[in-house]
MIRO-537048 format. One record per atom (N, C-alpha, C): residue number from 1; x negated, y negated, z negated. Coordinates in Angstrom, 1 decimal. Example, Ala and Ser with C-alpha at 12.3 -4.5 7.8 and 13.67 -1.06 7.14 Angstrom:
2
ATOM   resi        X        Y        Z
ATOM      1    -13.2      5.7     -7.8
ATOM      1    -12.3      4.5     -7.8
ATOM      1    -13.2      3.3     -7.8
ATOM      2    -12.8      2.2     -7.1
ATOM      2    -13.7      1.1     -7.1
ATOM      2    -12.9      0.0     -7.9
END
This chain:
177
ATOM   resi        X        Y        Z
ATOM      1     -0.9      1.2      0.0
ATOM      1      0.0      0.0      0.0
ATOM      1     -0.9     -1.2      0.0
ATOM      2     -0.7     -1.9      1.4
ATOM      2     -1.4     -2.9      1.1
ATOM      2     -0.8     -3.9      1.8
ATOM      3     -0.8     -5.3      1.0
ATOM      3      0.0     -6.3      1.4
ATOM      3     -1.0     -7.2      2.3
ATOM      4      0.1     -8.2      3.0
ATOM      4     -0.7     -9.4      4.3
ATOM      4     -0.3    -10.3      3.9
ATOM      5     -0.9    -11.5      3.7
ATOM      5     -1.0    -12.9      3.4
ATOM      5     -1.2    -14.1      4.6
ATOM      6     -0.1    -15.3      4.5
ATOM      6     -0.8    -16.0      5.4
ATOM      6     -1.9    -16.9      5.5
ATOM      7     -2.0    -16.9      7.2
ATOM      7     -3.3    -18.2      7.2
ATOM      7     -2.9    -19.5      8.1
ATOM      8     -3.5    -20.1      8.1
ATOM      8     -3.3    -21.4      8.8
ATOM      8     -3.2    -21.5     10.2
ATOM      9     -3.2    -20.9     10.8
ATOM      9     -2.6    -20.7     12.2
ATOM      9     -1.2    -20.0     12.6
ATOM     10     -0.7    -19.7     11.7
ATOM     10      1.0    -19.0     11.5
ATOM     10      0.2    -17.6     11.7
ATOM     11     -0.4    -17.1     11.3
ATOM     11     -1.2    -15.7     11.5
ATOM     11     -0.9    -14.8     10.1
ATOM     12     -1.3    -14.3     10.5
ATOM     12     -1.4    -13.1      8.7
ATOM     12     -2.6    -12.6      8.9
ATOM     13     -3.6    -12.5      7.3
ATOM     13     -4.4    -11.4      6.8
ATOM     13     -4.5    -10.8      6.0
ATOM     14     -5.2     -9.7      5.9
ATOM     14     -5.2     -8.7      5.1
ATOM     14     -5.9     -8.6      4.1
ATOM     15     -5.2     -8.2      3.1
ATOM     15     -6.2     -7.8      1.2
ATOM     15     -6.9     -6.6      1.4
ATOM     16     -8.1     -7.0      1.7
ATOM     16     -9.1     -5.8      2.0
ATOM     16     -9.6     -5.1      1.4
ATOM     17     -9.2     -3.7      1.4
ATOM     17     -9.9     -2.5      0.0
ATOM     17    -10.3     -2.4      0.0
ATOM     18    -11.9     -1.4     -0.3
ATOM     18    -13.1     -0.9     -0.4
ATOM     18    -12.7      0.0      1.0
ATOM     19    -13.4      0.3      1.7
ATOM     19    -13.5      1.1      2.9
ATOM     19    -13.5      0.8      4.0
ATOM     20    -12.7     -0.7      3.7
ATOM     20    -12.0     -1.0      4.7
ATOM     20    -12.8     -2.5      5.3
ATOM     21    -14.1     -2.7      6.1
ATOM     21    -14.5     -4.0      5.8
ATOM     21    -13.8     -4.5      7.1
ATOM     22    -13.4     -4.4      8.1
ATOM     22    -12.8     -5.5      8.5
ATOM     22    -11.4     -5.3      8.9
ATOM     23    -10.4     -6.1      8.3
ATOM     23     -9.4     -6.3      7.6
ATOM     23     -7.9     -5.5      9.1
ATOM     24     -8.6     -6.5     10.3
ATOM     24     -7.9     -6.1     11.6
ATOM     24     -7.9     -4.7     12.0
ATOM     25     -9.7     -4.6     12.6
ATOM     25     -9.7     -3.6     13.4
ATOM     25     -9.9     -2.4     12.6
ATOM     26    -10.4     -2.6     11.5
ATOM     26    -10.7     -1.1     10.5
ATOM     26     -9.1     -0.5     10.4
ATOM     27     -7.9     -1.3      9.7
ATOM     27     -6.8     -1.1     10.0
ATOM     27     -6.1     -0.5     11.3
ATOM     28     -6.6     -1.0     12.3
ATOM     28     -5.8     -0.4     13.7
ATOM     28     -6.4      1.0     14.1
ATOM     29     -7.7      1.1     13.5
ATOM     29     -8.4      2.7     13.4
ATOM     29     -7.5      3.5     12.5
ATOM     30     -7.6      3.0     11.7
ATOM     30     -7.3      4.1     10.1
ATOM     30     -5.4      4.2     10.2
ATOM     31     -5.3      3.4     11.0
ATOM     31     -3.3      3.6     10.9
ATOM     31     -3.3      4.3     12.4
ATOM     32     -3.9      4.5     13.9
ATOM     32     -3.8      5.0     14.8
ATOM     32     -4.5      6.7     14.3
ATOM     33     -5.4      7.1     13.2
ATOM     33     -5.6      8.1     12.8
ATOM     33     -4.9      8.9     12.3
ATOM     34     -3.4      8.0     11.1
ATOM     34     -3.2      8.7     10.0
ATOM     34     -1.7      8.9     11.4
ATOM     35     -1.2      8.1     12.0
ATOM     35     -0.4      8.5     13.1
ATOM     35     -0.3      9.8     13.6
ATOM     36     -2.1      9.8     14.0
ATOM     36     -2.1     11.2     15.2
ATOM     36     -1.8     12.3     14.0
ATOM     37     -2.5     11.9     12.6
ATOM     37     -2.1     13.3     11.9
ATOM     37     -0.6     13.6     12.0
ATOM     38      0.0     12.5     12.5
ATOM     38      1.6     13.2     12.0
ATOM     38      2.3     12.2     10.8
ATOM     39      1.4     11.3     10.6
ATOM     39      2.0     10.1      9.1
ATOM     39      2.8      9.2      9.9
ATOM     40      3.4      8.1      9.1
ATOM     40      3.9      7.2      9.6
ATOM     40      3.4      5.8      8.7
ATOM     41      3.7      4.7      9.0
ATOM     41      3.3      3.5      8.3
ATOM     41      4.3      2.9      8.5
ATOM     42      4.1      2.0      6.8
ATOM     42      4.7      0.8      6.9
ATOM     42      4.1     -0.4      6.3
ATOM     43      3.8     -1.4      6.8
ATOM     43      3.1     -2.4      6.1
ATOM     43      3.7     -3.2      5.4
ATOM     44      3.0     -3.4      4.2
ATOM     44      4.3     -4.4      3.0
ATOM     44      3.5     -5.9      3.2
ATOM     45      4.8     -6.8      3.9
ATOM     45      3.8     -8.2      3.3
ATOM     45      4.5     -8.8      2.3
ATOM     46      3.4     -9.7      2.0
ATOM     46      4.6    -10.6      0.9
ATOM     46      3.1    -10.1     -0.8
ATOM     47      3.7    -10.3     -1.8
ATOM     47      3.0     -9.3     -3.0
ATOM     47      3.3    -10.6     -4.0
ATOM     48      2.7    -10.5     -5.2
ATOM     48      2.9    -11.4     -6.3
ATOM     48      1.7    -12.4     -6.0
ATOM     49      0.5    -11.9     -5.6
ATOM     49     -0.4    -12.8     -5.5
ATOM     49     -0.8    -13.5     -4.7
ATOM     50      0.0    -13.3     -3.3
ATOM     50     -0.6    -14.3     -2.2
ATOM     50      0.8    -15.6     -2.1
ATOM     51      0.6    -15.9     -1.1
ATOM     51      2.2    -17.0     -0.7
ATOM     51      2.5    -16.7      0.7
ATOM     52      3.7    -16.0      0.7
ATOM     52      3.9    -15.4      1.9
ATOM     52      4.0    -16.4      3.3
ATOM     53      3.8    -16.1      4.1
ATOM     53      3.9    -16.4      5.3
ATOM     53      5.3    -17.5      5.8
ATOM     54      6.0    -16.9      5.2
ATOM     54      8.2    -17.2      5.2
ATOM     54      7.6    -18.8      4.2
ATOM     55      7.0    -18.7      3.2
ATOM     55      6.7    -19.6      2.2
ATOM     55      6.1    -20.9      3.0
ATOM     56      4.9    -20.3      3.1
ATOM     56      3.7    -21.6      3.7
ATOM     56      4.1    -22.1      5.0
ATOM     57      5.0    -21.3      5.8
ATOM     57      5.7    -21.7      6.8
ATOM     57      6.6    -22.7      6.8
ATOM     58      7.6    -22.8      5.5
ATOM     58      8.6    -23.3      5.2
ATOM     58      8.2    -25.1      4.5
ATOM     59      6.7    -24.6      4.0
ATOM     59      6.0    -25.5      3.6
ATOM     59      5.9    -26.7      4.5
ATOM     60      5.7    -26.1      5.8
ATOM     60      5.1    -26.7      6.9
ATOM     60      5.6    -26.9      8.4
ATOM     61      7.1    -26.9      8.3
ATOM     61      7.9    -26.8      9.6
ATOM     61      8.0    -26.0     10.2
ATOM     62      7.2    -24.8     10.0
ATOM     62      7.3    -23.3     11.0
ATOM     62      9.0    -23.3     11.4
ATOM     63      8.8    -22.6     12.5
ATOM     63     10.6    -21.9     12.8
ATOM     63     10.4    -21.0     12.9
ATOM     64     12.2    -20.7     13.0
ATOM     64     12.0    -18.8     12.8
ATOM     64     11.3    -18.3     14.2
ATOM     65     11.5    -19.0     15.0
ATOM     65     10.8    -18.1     16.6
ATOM     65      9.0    -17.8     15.8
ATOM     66      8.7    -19.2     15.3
ATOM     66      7.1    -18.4     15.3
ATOM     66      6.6    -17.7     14.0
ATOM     67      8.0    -18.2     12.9
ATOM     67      7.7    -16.8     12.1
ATOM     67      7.9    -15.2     13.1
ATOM     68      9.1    -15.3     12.9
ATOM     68      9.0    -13.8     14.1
ATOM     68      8.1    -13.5     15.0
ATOM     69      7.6    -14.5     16.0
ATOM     69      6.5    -14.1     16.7
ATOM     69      5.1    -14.0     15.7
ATOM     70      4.9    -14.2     14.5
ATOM     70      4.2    -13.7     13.5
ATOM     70      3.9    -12.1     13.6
ATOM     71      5.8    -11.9     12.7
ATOM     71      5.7    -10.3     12.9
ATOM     71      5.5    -10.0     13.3
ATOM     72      6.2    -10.0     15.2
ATOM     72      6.2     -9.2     15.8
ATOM     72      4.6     -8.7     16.2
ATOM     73      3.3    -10.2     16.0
ATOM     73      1.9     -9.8     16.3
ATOM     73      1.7     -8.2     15.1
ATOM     74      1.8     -8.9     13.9
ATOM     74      1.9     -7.8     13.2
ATOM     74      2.4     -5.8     13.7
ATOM     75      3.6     -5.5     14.1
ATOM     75      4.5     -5.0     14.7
ATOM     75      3.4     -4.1     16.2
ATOM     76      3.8     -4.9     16.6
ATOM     76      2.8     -4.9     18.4
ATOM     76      1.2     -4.5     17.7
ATOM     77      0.2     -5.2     17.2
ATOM     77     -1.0     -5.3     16.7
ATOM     77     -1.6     -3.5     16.3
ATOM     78     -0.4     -3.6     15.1
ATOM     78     -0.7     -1.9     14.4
ATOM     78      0.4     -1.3     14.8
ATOM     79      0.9     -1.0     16.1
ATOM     79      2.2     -0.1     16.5
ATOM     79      2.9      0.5     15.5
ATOM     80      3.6      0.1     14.5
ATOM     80      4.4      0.3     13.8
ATOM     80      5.9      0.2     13.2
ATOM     81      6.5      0.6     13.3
ATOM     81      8.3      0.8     13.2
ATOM     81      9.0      0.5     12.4
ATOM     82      7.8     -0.2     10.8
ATOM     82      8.5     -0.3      9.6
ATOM     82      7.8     -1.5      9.0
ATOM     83      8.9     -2.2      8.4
ATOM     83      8.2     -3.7      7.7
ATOM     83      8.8     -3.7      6.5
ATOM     84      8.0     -4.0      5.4
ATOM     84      8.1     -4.2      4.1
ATOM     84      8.1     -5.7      3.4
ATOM     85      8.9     -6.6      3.6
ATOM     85      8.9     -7.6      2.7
ATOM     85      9.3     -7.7      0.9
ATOM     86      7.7     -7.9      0.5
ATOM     86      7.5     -7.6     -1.1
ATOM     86      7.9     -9.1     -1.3
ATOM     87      9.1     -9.3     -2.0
ATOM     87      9.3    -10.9     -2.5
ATOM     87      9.3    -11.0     -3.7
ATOM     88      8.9    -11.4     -4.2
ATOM     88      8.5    -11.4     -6.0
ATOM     88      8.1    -13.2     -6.5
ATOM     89      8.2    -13.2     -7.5
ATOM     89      7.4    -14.4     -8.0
ATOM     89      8.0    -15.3     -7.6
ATOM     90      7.5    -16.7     -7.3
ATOM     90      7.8    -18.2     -7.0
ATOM     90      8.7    -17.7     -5.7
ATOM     91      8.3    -16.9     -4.9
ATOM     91      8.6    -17.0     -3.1
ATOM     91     10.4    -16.2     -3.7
ATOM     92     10.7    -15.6     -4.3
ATOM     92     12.3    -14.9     -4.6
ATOM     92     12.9    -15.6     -5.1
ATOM     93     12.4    -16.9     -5.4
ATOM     93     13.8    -18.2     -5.8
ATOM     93     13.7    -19.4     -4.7
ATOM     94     12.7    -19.4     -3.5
ATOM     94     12.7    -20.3     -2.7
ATOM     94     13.3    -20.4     -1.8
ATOM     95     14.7    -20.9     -1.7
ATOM     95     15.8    -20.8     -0.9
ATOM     95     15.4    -20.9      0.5
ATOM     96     14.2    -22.1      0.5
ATOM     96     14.0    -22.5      1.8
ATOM     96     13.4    -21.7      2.7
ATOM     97     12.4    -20.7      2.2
ATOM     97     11.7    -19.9      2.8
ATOM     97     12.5    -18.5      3.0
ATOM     98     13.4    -18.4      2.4
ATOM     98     13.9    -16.9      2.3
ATOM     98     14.9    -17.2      2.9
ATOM     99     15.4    -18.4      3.5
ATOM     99     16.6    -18.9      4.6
ATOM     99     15.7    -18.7      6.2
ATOM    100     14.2    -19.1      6.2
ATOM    100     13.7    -19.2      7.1
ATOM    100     13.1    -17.7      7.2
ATOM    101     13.0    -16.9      6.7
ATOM    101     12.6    -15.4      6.6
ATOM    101     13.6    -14.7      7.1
ATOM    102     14.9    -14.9      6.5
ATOM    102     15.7    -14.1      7.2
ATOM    102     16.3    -14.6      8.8
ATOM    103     16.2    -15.9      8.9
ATOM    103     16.6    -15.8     10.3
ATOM    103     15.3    -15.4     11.6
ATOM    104     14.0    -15.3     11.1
ATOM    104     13.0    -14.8     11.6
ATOM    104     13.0    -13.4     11.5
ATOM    105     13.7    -12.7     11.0
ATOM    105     14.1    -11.4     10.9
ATOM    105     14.9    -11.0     11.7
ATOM    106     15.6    -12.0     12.1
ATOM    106     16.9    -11.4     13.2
ATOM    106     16.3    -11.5     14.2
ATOM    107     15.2    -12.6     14.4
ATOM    107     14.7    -12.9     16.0
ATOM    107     13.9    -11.8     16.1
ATOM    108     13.2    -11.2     14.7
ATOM    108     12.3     -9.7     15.7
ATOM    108     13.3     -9.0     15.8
ATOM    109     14.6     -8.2     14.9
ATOM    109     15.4     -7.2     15.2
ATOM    109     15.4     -7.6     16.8
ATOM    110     15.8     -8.5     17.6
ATOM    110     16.3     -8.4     18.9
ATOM    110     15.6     -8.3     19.4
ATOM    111     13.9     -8.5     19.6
ATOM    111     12.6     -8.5     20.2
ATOM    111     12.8     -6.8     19.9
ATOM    112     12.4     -6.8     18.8
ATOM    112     12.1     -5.6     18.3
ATOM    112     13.2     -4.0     17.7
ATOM    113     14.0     -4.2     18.4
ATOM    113     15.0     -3.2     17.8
ATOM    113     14.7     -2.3     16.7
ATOM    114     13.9     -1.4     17.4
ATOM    114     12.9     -0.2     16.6
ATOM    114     12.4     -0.3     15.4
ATOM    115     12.3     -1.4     14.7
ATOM    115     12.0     -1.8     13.6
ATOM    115     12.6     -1.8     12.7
ATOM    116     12.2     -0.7     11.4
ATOM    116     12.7     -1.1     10.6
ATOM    116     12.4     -1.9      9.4
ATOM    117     13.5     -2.7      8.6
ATOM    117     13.2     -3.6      7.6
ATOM    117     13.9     -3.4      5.7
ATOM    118     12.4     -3.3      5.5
ATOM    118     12.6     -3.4      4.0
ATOM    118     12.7     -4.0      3.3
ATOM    119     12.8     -4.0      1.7
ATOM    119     12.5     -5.4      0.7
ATOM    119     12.3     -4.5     -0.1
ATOM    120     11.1     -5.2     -0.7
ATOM    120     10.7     -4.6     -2.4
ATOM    120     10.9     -6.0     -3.3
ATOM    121     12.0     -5.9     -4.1
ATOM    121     12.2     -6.9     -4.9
ATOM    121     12.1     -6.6     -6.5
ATOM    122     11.8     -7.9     -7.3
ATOM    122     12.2     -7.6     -8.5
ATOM    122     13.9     -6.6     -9.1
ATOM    123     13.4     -6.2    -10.1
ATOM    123     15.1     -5.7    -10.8
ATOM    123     14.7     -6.0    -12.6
ATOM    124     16.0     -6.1    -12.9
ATOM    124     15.8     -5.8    -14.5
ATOM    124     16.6     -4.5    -14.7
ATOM    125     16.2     -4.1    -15.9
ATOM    125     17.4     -3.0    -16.2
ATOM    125     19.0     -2.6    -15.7
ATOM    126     19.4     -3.7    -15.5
ATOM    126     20.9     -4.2    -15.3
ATOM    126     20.7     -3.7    -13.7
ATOM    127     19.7     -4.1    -12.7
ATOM    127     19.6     -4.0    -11.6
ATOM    127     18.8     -5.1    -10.8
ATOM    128     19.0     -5.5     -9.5
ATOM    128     18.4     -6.9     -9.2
ATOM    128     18.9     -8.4     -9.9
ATOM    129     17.9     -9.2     -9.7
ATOM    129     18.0    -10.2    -10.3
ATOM    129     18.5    -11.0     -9.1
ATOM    130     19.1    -11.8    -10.1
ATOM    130     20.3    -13.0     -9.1
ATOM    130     19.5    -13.5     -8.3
ATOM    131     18.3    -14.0     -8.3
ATOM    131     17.1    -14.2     -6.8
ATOM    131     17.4    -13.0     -5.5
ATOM    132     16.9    -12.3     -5.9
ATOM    132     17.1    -10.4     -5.0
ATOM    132     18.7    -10.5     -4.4
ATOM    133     19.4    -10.5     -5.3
ATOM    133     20.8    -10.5     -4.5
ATOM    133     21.0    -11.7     -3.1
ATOM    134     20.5    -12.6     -3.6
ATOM    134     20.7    -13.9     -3.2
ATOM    134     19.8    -13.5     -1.8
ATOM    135     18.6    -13.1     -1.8
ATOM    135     17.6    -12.6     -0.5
ATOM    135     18.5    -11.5      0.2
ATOM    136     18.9    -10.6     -0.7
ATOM    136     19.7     -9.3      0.3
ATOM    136     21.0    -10.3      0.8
ATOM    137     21.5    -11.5      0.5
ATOM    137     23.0    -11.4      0.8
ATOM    137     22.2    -12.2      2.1
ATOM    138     21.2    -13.2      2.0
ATOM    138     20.3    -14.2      3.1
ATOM    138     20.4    -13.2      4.4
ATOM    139     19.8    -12.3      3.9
ATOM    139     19.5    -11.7      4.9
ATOM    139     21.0    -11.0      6.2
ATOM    140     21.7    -10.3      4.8
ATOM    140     22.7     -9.9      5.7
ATOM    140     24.0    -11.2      6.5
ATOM    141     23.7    -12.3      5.7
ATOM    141     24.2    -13.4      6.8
ATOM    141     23.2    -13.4      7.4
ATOM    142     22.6    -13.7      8.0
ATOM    142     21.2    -13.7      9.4
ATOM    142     21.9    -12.7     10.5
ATOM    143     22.4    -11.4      9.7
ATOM    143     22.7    -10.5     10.7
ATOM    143     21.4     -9.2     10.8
ATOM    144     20.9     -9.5      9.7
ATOM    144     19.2     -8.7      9.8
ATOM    144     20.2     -7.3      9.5
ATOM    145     19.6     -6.3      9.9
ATOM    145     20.0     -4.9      9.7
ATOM    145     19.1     -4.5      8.6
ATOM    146     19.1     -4.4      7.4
ATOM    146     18.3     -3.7      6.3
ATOM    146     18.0     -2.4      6.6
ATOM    147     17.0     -1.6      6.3
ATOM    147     17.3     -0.1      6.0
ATOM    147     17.0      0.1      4.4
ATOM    148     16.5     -0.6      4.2
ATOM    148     16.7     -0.3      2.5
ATOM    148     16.0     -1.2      1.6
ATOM    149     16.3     -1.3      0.5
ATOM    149     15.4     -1.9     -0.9
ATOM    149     14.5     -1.1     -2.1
ATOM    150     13.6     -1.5     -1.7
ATOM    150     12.7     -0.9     -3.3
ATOM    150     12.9     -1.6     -4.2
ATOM    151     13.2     -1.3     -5.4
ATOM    151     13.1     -2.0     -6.2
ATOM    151     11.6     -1.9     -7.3
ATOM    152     11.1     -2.8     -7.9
ATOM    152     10.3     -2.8     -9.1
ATOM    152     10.7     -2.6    -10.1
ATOM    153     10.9     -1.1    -10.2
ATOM    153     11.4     -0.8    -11.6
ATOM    153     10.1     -0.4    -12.6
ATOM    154      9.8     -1.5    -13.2
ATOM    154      8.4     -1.1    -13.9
ATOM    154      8.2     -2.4    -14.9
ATOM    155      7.7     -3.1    -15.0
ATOM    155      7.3     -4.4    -16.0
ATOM    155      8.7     -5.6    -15.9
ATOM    156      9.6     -5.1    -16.3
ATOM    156     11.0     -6.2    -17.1
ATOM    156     10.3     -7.4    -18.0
ATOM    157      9.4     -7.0    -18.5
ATOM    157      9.3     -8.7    -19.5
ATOM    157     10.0     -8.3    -20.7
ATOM    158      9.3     -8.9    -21.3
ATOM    158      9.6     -8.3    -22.9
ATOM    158     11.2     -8.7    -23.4
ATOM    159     11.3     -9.9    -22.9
ATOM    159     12.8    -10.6    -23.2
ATOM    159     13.7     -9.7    -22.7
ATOM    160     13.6     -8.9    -21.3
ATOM    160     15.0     -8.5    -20.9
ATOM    160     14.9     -6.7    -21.2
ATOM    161     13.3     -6.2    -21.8
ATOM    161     13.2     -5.3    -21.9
ATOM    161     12.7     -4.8    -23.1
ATOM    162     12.7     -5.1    -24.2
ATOM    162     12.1     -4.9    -25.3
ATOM    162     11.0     -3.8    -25.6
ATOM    163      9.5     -3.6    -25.7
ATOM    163      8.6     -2.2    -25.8
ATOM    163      8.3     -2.2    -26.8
ATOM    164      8.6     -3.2    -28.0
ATOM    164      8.3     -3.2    -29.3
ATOM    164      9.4     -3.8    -29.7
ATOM    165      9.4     -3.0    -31.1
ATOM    165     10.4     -3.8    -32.4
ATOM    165     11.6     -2.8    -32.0
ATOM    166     13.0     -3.5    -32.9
ATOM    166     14.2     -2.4    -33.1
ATOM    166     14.7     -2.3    -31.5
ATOM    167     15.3     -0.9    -31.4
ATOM    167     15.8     -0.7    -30.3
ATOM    167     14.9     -0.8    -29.0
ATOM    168     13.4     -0.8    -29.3
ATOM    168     12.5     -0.8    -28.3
ATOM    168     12.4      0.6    -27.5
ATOM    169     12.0      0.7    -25.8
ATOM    169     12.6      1.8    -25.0
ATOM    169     10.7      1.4    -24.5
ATOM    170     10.1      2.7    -23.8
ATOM    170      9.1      2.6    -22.4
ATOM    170      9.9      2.2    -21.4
ATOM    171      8.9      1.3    -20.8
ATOM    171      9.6      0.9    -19.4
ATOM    171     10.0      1.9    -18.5
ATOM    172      9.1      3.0    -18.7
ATOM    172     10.0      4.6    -17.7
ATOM    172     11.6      5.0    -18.4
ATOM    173     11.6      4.6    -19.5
ATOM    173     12.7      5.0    -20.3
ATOM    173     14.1      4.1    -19.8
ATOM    174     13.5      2.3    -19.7
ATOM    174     14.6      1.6    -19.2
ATOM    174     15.0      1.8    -17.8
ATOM    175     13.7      2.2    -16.8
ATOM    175     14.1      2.3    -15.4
ATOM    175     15.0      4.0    -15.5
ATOM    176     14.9      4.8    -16.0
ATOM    176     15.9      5.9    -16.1
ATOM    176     17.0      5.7    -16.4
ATOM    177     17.1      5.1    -17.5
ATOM    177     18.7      4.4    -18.2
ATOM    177     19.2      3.4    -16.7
END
């Protein structure tokens, strides 16, 4: 799992592991290999630490044509059929950018039919947080076709999940409940 971050040319790059030194082409090797074995890929952008692409875009007048023609480099680049938007953090309450994300979503679904689209969003216990809803509902006015949501069921925050004191649960224990 590795997330893409944007750069200054409406482009995306990559958080580069150990193995992997150059971020592009090492990737279009190591994803046309794990292919021929028979794997499939999906690349997540977005993450808690960078500022997504939808974000710095939104920052900066981008439209949805050159967001989507973003993805679609993405998409086209590493021939692949699945996209992962990880929204988390500052970028899951930014109305502006997740207005401009989802309608750049719909311009690749029609470039790109084949594509499928994810979301890994925050959740609490209860389920997604009123940001997450608000992204899934974004999207489905856009007209974006979802294929599904991950959720982060793992670190709630002490307020909404208590791991210490009365009535305290493991976070494996809340995401089960």
């Amino acid at each position: 799992y590795r997330t893409v971050t944007s750069t200054a040319a409406y482009g995306v790059s990559w958080d580069r592991p150990p193995g992997i030194v150059d971020g592009g082409e090492g990737w279009i090797v190591a994803i046309a290999a794990f292919k021929a074995a028979g794997g499939d890929v999906m690349i997540s952008l977005g993450g808690a630490a960078g500022t997504s692409l939808a974000q710095w875009g939104a920052a900066r007048g981008m439209t949805a044509t050159q967001l989507a023609n973003a993805y679609v480099g993405v998409v086209d680049t590493y021939g692949i059929t699945h996209l992962d938007f990880d929204i988390e953090g500052a970028a899951v309450a930014d109305q502006k950018s997740i207005t401009l994300h989802s309608q750049a979503l719909k311009i690749l679904q029609q470039a790109r039919p084949q594509v499928q689209i994810w979301y890994t969003l925050p959740v609490l216990p209860s389920g997604l947080t009123a940001d997450g809803v608000k992204v899934v509902e974004s999207a489905l006015k856009a007209g974006v076709t979802l294929a599904g949501v991950n959720v982060m069921a793992m670190d709630y925050g002490e307020s909404a999940a208590p791991t210490s004191g009365p009535n305290a649960k493991s976070m494996g224990a809340y995401a089960i409940d």
